[in-house]
C-alpha positions as CSV (number, residue, x, y, z in Angstrom):
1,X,152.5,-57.7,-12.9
2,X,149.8,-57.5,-10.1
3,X,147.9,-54.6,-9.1
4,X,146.3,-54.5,-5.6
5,X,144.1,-51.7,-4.0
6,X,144.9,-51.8,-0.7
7,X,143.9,-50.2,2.7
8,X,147.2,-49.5,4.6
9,X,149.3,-46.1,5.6
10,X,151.7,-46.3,3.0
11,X,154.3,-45.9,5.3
12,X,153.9,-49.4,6.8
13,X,154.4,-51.1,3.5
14,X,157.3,-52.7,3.0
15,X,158.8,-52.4,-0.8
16,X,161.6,-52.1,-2.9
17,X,160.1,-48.4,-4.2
18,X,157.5,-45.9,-2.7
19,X,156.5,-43.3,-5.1
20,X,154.3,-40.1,-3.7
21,X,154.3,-37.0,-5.5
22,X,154.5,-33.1,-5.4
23,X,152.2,-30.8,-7.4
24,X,154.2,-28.1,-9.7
25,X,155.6,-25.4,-7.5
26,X,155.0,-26.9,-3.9
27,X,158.5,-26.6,-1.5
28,X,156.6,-27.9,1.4
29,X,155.9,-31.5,0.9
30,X,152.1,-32.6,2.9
31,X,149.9,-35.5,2.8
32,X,151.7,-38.7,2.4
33,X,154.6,-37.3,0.6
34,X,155.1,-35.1,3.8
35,X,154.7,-38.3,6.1
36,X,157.4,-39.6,3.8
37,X,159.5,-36.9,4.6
38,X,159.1,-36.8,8.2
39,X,160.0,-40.0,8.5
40,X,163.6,-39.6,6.5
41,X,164.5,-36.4,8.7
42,X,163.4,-33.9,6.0
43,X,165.0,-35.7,3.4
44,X,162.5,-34.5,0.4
45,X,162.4,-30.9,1.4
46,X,166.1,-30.5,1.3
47,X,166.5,-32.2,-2.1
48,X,163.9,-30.1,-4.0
49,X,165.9,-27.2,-3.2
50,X,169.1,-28.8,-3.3
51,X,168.0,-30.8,-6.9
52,X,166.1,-28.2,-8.4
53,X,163.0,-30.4,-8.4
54,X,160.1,-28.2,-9.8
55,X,157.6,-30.7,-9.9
56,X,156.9,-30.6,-13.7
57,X,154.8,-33.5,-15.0
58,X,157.0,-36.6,-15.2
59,X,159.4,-35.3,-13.7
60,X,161.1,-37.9,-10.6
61,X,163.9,-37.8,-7.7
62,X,164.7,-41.1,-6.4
63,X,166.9,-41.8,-3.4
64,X,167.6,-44.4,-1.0
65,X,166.2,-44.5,2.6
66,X,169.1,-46.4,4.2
67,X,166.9,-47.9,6.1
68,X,164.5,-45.1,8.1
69,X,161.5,-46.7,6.4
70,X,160.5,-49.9,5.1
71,X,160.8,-49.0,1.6
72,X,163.9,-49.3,0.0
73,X,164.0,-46.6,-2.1
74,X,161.6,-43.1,-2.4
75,X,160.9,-41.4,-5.7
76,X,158.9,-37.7,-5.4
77,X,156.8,-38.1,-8.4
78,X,155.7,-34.1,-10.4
79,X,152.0,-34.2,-11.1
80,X,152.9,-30.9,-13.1
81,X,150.3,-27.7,-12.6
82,X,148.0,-28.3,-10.3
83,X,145.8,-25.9,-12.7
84,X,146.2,-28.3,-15.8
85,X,145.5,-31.7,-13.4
86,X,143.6,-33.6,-15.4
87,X,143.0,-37.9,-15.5
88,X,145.5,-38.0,-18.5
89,X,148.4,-36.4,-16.3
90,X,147.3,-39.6,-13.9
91,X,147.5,-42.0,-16.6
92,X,151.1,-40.4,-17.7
93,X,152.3,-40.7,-14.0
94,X,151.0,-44.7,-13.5
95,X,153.7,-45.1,-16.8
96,X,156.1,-42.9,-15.1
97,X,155.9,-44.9,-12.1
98,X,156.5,-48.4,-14.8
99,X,158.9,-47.0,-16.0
100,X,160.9,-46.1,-13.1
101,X,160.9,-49.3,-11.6
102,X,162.1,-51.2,-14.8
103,X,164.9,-49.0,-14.4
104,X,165.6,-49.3,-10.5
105,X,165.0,-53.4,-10.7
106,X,162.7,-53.1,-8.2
107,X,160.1,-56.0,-8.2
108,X,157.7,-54.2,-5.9
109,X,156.1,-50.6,-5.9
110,X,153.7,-49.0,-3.3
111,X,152.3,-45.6,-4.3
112,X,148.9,-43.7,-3.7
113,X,145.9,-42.5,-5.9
114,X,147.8,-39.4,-7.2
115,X,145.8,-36.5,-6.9
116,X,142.9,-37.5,-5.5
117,X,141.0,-34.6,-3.9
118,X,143.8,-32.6,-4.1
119,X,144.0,-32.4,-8.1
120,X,140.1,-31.4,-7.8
121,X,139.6,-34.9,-9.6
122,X,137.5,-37.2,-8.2
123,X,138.5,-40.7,-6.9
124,X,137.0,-43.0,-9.2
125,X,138.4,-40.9,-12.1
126,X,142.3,-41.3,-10.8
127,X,142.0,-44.9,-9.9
128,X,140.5,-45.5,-13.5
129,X,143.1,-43.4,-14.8
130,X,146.3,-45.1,-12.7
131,X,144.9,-48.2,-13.4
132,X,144.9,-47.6,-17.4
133,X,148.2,-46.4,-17.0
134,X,150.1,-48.9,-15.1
135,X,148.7,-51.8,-17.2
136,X,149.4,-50.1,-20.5
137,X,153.0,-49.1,-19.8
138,X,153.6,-52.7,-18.5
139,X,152.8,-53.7,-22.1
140,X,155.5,-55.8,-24.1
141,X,155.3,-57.7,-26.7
142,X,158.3,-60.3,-26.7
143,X,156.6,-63.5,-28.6
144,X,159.1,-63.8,-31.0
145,X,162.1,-63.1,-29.2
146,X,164.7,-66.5,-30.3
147,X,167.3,-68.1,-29.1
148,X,169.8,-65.4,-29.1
149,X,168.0,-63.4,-26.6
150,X,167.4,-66.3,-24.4
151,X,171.4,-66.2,-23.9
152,X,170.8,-62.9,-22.5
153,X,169.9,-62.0,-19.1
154,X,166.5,-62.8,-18.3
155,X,164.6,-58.8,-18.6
156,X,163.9,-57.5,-15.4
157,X,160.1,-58.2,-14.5
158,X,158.1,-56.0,-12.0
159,X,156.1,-58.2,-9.8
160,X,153.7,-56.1,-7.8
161,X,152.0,-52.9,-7.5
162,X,150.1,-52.1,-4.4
163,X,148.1,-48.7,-4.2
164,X,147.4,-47.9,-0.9
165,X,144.6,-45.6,0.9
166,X,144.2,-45.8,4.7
167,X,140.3,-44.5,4.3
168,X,138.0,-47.5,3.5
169,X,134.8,-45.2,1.8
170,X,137.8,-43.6,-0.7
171,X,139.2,-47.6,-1.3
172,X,135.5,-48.5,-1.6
173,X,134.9,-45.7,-4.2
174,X,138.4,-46.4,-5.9
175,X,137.8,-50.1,-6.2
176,X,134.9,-50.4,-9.4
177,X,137.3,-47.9,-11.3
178,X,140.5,-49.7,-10.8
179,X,139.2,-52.7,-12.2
180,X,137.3,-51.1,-14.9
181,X,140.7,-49.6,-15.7
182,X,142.3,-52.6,-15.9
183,X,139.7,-54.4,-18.4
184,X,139.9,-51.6,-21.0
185,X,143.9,-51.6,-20.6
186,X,143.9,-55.5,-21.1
187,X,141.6,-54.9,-23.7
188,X,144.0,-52.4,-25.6
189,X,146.4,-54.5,-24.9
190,X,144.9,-57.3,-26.7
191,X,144.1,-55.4,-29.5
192,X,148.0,-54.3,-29.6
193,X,148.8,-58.1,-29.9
194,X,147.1,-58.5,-33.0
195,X,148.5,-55.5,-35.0
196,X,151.7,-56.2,-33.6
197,X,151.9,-59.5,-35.1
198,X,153.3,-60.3,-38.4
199,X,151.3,-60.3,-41.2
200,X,152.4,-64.3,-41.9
201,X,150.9,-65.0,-38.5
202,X,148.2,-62.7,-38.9
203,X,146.0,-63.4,-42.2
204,X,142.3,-62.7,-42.8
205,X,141.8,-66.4,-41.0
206,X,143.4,-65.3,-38.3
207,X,142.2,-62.4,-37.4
208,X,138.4,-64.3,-37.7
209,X,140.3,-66.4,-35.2
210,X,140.9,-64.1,-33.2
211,X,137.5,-62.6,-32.8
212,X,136.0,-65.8,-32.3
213,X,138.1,-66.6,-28.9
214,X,136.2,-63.1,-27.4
215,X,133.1,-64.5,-28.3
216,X,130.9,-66.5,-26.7
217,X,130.5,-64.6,-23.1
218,X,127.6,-62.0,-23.9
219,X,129.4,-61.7,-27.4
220,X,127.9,-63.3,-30.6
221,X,130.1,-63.7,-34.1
222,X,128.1,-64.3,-37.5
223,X,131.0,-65.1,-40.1
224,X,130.6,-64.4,-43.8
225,X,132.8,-66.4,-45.8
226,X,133.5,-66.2,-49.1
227,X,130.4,-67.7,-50.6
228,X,128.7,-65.5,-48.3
229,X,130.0,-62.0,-49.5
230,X,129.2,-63.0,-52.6
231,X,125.8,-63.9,-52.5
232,X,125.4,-60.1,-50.3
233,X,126.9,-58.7,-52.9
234,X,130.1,-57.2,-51.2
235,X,132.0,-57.5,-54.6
236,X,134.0,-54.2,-54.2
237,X,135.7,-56.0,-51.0
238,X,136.5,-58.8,-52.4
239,X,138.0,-57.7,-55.7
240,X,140.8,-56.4,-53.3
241,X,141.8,-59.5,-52.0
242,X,141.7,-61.4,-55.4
243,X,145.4,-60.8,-55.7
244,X,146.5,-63.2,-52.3
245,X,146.7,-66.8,-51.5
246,X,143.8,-65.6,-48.1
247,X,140.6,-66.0,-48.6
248,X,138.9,-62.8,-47.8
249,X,136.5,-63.5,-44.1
250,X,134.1,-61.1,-42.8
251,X,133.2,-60.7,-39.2
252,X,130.2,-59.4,-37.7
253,X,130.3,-58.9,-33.2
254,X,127.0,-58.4,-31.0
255,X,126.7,-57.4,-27.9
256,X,122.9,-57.1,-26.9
257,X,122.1,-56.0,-23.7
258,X,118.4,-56.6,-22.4
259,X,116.7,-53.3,-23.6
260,X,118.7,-51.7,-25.0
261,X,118.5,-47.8,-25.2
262,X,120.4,-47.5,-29.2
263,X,121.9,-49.7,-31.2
264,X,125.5,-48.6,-33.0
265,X,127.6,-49.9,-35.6
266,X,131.1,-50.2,-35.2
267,X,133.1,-50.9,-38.5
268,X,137.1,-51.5,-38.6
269,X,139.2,-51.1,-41.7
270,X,140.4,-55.1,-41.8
271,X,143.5,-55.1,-44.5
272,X,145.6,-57.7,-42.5
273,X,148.8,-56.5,-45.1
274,X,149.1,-54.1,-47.9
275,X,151.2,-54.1,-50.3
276,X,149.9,-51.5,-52.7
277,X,148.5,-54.1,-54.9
278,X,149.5,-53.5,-58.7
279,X,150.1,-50.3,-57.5
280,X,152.6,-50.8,-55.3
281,X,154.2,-49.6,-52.4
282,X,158.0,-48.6,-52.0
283,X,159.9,-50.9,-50.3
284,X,159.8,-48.3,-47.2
285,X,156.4,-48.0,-47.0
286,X,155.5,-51.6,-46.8
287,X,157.4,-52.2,-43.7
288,X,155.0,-51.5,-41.5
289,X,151.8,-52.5,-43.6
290,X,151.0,-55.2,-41.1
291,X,149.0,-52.4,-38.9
292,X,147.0,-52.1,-41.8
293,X,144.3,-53.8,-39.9
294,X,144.6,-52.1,-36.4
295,X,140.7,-50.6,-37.1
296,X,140.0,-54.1,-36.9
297,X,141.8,-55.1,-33.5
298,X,140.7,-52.3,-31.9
299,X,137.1,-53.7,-32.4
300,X,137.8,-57.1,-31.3
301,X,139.3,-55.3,-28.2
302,X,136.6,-53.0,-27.6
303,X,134.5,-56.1,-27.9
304,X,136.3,-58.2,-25.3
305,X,135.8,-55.5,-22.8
306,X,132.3,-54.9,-23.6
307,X,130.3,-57.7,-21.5
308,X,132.2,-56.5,-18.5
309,X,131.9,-52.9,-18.8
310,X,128.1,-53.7,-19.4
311,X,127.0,-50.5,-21.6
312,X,123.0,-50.6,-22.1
313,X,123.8,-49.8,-25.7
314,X,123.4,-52.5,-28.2
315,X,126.7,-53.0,-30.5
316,X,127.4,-54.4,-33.8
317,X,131.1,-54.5,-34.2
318,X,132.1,-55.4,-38.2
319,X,134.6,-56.1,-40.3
320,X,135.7,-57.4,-44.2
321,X,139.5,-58.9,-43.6
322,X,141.3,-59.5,-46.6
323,X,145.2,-58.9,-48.1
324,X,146.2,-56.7,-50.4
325,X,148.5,-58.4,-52.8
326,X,149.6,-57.8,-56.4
327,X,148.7,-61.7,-57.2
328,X,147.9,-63.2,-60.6
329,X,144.0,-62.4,-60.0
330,X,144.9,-58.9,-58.2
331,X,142.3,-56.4,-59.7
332,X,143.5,-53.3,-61.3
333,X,143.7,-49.7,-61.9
334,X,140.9,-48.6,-64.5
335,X,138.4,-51.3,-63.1
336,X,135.3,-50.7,-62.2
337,X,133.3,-52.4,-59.0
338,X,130.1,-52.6,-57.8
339,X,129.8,-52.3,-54.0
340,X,127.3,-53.9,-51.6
341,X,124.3,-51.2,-52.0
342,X,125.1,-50.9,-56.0
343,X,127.4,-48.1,-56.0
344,X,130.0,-48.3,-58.9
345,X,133.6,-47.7,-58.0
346,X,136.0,-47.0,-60.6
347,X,139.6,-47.6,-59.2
348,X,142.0,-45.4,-60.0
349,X,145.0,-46.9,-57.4
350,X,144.5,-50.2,-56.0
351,X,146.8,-48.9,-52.7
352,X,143.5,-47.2,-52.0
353,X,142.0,-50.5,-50.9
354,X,141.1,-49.7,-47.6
355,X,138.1,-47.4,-48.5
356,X,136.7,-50.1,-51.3
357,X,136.9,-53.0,-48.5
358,X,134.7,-50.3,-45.8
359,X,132.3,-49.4,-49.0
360,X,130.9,-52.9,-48.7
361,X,131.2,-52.9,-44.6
362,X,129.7,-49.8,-44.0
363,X,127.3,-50.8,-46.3
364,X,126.4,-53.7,-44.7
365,X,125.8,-52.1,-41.3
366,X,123.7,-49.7,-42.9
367,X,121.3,-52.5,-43.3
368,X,120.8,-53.5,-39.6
369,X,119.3,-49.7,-39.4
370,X,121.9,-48.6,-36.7
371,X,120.6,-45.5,-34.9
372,X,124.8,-44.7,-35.3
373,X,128.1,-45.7,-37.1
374,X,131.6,-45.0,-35.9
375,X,133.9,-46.4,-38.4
376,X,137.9,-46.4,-37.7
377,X,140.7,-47.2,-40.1
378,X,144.2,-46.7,-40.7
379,X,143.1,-44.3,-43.7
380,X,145.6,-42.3,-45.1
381,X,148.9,-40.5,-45.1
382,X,147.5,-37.4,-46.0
383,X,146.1,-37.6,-42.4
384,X,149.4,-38.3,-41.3
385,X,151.3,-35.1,-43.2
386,X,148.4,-32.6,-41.9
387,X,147.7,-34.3,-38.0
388,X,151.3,-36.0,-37.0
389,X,151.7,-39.5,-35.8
390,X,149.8,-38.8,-32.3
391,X,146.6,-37.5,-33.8
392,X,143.5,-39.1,-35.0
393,X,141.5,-37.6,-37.8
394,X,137.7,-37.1,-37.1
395,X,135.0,-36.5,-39.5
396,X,131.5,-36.2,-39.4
397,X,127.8,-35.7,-40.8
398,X,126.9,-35.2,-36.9
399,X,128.2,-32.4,-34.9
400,X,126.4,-34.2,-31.9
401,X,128.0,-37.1,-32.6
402,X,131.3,-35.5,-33.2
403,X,131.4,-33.6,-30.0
404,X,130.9,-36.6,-28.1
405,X,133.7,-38.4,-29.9
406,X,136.1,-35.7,-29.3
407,X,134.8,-35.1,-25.1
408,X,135.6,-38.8,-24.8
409,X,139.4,-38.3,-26.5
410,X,140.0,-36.1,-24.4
411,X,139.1,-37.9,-21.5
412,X,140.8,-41.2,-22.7
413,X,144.2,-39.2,-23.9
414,X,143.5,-40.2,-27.3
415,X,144.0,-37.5,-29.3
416,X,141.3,-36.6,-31.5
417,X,141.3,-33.8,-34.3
418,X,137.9,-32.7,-36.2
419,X,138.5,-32.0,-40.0
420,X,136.0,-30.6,-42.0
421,X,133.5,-32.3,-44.4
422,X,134.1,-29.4,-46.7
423,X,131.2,-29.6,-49.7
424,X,133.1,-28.5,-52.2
425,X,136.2,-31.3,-51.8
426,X,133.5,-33.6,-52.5
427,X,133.7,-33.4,-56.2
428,X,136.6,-34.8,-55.5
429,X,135.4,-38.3,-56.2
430,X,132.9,-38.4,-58.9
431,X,134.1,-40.0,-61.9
432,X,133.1,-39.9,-65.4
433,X,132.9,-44.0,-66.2
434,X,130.9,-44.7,-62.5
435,X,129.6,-43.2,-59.6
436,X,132.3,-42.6,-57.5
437,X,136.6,-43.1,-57.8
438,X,138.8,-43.8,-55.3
439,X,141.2,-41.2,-55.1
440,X,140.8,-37.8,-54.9
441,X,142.5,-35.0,-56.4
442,X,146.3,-35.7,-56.4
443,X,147.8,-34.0,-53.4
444,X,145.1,-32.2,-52.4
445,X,142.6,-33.0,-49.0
446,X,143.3,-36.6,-49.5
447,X,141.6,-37.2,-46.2
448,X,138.7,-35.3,-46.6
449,X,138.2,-36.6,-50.0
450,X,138.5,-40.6,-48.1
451,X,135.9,-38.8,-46.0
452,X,133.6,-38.1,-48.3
453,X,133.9,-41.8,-50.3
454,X,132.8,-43.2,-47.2
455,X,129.9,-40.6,-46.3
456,X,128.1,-42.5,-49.5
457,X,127.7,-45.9,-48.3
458,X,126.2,-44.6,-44.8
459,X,123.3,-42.0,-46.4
460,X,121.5,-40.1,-43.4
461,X,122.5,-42.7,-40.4
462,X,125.0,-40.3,-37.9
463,X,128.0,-41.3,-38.7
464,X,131.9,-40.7,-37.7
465,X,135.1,-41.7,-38.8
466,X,138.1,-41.9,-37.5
467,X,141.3,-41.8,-39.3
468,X,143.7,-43.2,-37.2
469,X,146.6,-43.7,-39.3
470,X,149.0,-41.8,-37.2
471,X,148.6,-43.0,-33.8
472,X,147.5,-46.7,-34.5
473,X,151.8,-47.5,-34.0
474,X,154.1,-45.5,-32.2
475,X,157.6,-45.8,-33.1
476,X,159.2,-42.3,-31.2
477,X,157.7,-43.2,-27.4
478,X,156.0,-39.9,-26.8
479,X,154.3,-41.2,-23.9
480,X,155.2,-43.5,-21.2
481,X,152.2,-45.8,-20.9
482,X,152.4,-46.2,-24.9
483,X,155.6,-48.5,-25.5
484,X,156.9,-48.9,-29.2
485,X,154.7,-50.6,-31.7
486,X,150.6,-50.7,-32.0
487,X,148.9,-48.6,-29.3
488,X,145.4,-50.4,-29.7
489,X,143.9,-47.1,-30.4
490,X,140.6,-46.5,-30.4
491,X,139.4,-49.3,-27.5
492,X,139.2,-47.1,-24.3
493,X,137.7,-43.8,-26.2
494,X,135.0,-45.9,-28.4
495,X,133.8,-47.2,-24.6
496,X,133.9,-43.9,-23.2
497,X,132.1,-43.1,-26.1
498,X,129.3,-45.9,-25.3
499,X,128.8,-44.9,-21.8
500,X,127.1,-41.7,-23.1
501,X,125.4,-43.2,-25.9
């Protein structure tokens, strides 16, 4: 699918679907969804009265224009209260619009920069948003479709988009946002490749190989092989991938920007699958264990975006991949490890993995003196039972830091939730043989408790986390620009993030 800005009346573009749109509420259609209507005779006044069209967000009339203009068919487009307008509503329509033409078979689309000036949002924010939108719900991932579904007819493929503005300072002002719209979308795309790809095809070695193919323009990769956690001491991370036939890799991303105003730490969870280890997982449970390391991709994709956004903010992106597997050398419950900056870990469930691989990562950026670290991991269930599948769990020794984090969700339309670091759930983790365990209190703020396991190996640095065990994969399709599978969270609100760094 291509995407084109361009400066034309709307009406004198020729296409197999026009989509213009109607706030919430509005009977008499203006701007170019009343030239639209002008030119079909009054065609979309009638049928909001005769359709019951309301204009609620998402919501669409399509009919045919038999010919009165040059598109072939019109769909009225509700942008939902005008009160509530905000640039996730835009990036909702731009999947809307996606989706619609997937199901109309139409290979071309002409639309407008929905909402613009009238919403009360400005134009770089809606072409950024529409942009996002249109590229994300165009997202499939088809790579290991066989021969039986090439007996089928070929899916129906939507060729071009063309956003069109007749005023050439508004396409001007559009233009920087659009593209910067589609970079982070191609870079959450990317990132949605990698979870989405089976665990077989996706090992600690591949993920390392997939870092490396973003690096190399205004991205650096230092790689820590076995030999090399070892002699840094990362022996906590590497006890959990003793059980598999994959060598344990770590990864460590720079983007350095001449003078640089702060320098933050970026750490992904990196367990490429997980099995439970000796401890392990139902049958059930495992199924989807190959997202296990969608921390991880979302770094590598916030990294591939990075050298063309161009934040002045220099970024260490890092992460330990290994796999989880109840091998002969698998270590085991009632162990005791030693992680990176000497902290004993007694292990109490070796499906708690994730948080013994990020003791030794966050440990390690610790040591590059990071004025900041934002780790994000597919955690815990616990933060699935208390937040849902669509919410990300955020806590924090920074209430700064956490504001900004949850100003930038908002803007991205990645839901973020704060949780509290409540003192009292930290006894949660202090064991009687070592320093720490990891697992809390059975059934009780197992989140929190995660929390607080990691809130050791970072000290005083500001520092977030993000549990994004719920919305890392979507399998119920909530949202039309996030189709089924990984949704590459984390890519556009950690660079929304930056920009304010």
């Amino acid at each position: 699918m291509k995407i084109e800005l361009r400066q034309k009346d709307i009406m004198d573009q020729a296409c197999d679907l026009l989509v213009v749109n109607l706030f919430q509420g509005v009977t008499k259609p203006a701007g170019a969804t009343g030239a639209a209507d002008k030119a079909l005779d009054g065609a979309i006044a009638q049928l909001i009265g005769q359709d019951h069209f309301e204009g609620k967000l998402g919501q669409i009339m399509v009919f045919p224009t038999l010919g009165k203009i040059k598109a072939k068919r019109v769909a009225v487009i509700g942008l939902g209260d005008k009160k509530n307008f905000d640039t996730d509503a835009v990036r909702k329509i731009g999947g809307h619009i996606v989706k619609l033409a997937m199901q109309t078979r139409s290979e071309t689309v002409s639309t407008v920069l929905h909402g613009a000036g009238l919403g009360g949002l400005e134009v770089k924010a809606v072409a950024q948003a529409l942009a996002e939108g249109l590229v994300l719900s165009a997202y499939r991932f088809h790579v290991y479709h066989g021969a039986l579904k090439k007996k089928d007819k070929p899916p129906h493929e939507l060729k071009d988009v063309w956003v069109c503005e007749t005023e050439a300072r508004t396409l001007k002002s559009a233009a920087d946002a659009f593209e910067r719209g589609e970079i982070l979308a191609d870079a959450t795309n990317y990132a949605r490749d990698l979870v989405n790809t089976p665990s077989a095809h996706m090992t600690p070695q591949d993920l390392l190989e997939a870092a490396k193919k973003i690096a190399g323009k205004g991205v650096s990769i230092k790689v820590l092989d076995k030999m090399a956690m070892e002699k840094l001491g990362m022996i906590a991370a590497l006890a959990v991938g003793q059980g598999s036939a994959h060598e344990p890799v770590g990864v460590h991303l720079v983007y350095k920007p001449k003078n640089a105003k702060k320098k933050v730490a970026i750490v992904g969870k990196a367990v490429t699958f997980d099995s439970g280890g000796l401890n392990i997982k139902p049958g059930d449970s495992m199924t989807t264990m190959k997202i296990d390391m969608a921390g991880s991709a979302s770094v590598i994709g916030l990294f591939k975006a990075l050298p063309k956004l161009n934040p002045n903010v220099e970024v260490h992106g890092i992460f330990l991949a290994v796999e989880n597997m109840p091998g002969t050398g698998a270590y085991r419950p009632g162990d005791v490890l030693k992680a990176m900056d000497g902290t004993t870990i007694e292990v109490l469930n070796t499906d708690a993995e994730g948080r013994i691989t990020l003791a030794d990562a966050l440990s390690y950026a610790k040591t590059l003196q990071p004025d900041v670290i934002v780790d994000l991991a597919t955690l815990t269930g616990a933060c699935v039972v208390a937040l849902g599948e669509e919410i990300a769990g955020l806590m924090s020794n920074n209430g700064k830091l956490a504001d900004r984090l949850l100003k930038a969700a908002r803007e991205t339309g990645e839901p973020l939730w704060e949780l509290p670091l409540y003192e009292p759930y930290n006894e949660h983790i202090k064991s009687k043989i070592a320093d720490i365990k990891n697992v809390g209190a059975r059934g009780q703020a197992g989140t929190i408790s995660a929390a607080f396991f990691l809130k050791v190996f970072v000290g005083d640095t500001p520092w977030a986390h993000l549990d994004i065990a719920g919305p890392s994969y979507t399998e119920k399709e909530s949202r039309p620009d996030q189709p089924y599978g990984a949704s590459g969270y984390g890519v556009r609100l950690l660079a929304k993030w930056l920009e304010g760094v």
